[in-house]
VOTOR-200246 format. One record per residue (C-alpha): x, y, z; residue in three letters. Coordinates in nm, 4 decimals. Layout:
<site east="X" north="Y" up="Z" residuo="ALA"/>
...
//
This chain:
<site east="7.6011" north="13.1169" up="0.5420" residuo="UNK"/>
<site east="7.8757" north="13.0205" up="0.7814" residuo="UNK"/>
<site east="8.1145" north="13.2090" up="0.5135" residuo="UNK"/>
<site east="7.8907" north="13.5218" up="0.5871" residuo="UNK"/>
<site east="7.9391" north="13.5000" up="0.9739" residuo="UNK"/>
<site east="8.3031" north="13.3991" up="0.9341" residuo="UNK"/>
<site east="8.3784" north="13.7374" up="0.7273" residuo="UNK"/>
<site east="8.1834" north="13.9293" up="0.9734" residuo="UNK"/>
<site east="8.3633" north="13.8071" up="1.2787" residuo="UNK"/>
<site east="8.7106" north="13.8569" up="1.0840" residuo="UNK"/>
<site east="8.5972" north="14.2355" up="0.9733" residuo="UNK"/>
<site east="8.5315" north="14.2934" up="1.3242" residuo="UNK"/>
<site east="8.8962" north="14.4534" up="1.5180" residuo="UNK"/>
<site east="8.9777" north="14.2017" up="1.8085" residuo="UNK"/>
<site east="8.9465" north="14.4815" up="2.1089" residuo="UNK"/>
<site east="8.6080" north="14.5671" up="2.0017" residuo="UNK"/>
<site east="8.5177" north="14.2136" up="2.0765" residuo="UNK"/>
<site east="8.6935" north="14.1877" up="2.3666" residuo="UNK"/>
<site east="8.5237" north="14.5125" up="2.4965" residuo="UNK"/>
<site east="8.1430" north="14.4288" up="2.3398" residuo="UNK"/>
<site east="8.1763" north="14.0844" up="2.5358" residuo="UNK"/>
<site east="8.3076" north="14.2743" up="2.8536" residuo="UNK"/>
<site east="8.0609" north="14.5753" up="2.8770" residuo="UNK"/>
<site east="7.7541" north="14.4976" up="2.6692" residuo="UNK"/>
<site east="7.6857" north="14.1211" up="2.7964" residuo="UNK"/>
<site east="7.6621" north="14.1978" up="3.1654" residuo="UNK"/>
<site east="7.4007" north="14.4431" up="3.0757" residuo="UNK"/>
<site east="7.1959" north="14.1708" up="2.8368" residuo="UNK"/>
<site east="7.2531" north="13.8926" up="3.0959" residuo="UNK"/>
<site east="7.2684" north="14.0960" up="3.4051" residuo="UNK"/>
<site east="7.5262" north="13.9152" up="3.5169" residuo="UNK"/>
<site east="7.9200" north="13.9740" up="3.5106" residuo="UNK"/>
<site east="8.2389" north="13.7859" up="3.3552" residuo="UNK"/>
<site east="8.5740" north="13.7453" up="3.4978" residuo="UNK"/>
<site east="8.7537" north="13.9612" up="3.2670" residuo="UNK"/>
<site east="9.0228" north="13.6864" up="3.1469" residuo="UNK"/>
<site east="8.6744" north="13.4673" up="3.0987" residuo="UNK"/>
<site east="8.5947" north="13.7193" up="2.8185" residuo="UNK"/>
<site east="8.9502" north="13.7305" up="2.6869" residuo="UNK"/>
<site east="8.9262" north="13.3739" up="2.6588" residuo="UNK"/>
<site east="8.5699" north="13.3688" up="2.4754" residuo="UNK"/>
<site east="8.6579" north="13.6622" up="2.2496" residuo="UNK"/>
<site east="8.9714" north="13.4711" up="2.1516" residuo="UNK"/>
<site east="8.7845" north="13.1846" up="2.0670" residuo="UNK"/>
<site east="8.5050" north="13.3429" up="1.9053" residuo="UNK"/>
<site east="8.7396" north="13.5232" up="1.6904" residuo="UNK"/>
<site east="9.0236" north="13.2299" up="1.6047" residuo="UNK"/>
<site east="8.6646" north="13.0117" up="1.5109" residuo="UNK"/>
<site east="8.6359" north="13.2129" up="1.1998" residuo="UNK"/>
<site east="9.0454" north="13.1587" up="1.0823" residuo="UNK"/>
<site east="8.9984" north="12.8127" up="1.1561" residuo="UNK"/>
<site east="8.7308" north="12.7540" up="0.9308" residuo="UNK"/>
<site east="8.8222" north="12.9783" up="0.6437" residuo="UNK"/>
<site east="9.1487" north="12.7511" up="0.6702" residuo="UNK"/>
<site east="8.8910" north="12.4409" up="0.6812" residuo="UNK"/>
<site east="8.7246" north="12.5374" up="0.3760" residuo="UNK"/>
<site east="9.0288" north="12.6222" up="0.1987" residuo="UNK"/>
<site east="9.1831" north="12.2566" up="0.2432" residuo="UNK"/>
<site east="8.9010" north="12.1216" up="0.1587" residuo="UNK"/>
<site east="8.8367" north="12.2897" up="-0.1714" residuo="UNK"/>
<site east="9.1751" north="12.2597" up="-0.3005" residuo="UNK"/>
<site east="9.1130" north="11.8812" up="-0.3611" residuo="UNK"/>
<site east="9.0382" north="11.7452" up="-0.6841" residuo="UNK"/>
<site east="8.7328" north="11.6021" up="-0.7859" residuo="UNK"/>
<site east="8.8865" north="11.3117" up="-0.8638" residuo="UNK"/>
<site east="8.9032" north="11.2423" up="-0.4821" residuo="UNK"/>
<site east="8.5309" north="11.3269" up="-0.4277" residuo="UNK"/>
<site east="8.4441" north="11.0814" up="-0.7052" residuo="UNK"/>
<site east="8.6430" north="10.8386" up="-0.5325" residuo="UNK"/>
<site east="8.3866" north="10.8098" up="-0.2404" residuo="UNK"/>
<site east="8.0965" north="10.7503" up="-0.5139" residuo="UNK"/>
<site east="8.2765" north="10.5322" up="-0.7085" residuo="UNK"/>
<site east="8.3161" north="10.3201" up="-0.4315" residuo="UNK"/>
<site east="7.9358" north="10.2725" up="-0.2684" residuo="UNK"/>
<site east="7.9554" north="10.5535" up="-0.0457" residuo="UNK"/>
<site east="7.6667" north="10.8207" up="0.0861" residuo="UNK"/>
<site east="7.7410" north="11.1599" up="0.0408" residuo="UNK"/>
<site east="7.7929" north="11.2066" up="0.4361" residuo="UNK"/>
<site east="8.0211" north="10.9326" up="0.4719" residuo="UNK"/>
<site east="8.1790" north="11.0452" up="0.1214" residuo="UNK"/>
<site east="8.2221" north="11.3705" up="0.2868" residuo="UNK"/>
<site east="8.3880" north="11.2657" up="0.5774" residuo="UNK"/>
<site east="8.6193" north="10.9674" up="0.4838" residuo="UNK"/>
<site east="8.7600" north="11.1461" up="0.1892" residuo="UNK"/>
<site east="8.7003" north="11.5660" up="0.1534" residuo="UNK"/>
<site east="8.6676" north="11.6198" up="0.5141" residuo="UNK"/>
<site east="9.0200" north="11.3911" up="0.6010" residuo="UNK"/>
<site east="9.2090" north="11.4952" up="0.3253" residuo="UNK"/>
<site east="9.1217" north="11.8821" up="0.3732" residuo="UNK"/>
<site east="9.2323" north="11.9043" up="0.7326" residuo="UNK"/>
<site east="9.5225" north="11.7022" up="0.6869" residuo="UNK"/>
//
């Protein structure tokens, strides 16, 4: 799912962001944005989606060997997650 979103924010050109969240959310919200407020939040919005294709990237490169590691050694799936994929995949 979050793969889905992150290829539809990426597909989507920067200035059309920029411009949606300048023009189109004032009229939803009824209320207006400084405009380097929406720079800033179209920025983010947009860098989110690098940032976790990077993410997931890291973390699939490691070898099973390193998830089994977790198991092999008591640990829950969560805390197998974090201590080992989740470390390792950012690092």
């Amino acid at each position: 799912m979050l793969f889905v979103w992150a290829e539809f924010i990426r597909g989507i050109p920067l200035i059309f962001v920029i411009f949606w969240l300048y023009f189109l959310l004032p009229v939803v919200f009824g209320s207006s944005m400084p405009g380097a407020l929406t720079v800033i939040l179209a920025l983010a919005w947009f860098t989110s989606a690098a940032v976790m294709h990077s993410t997931l990237a890291g973390i699939e490169s490691l070898p099973t060997g390193q998830e089994r590691g977790g198991d092999s050694l008591g640990f829950q799936p969560v805390a197998d997650f974090a201590y080992f994929a989740a470390a390792a995949g950012m690092a």
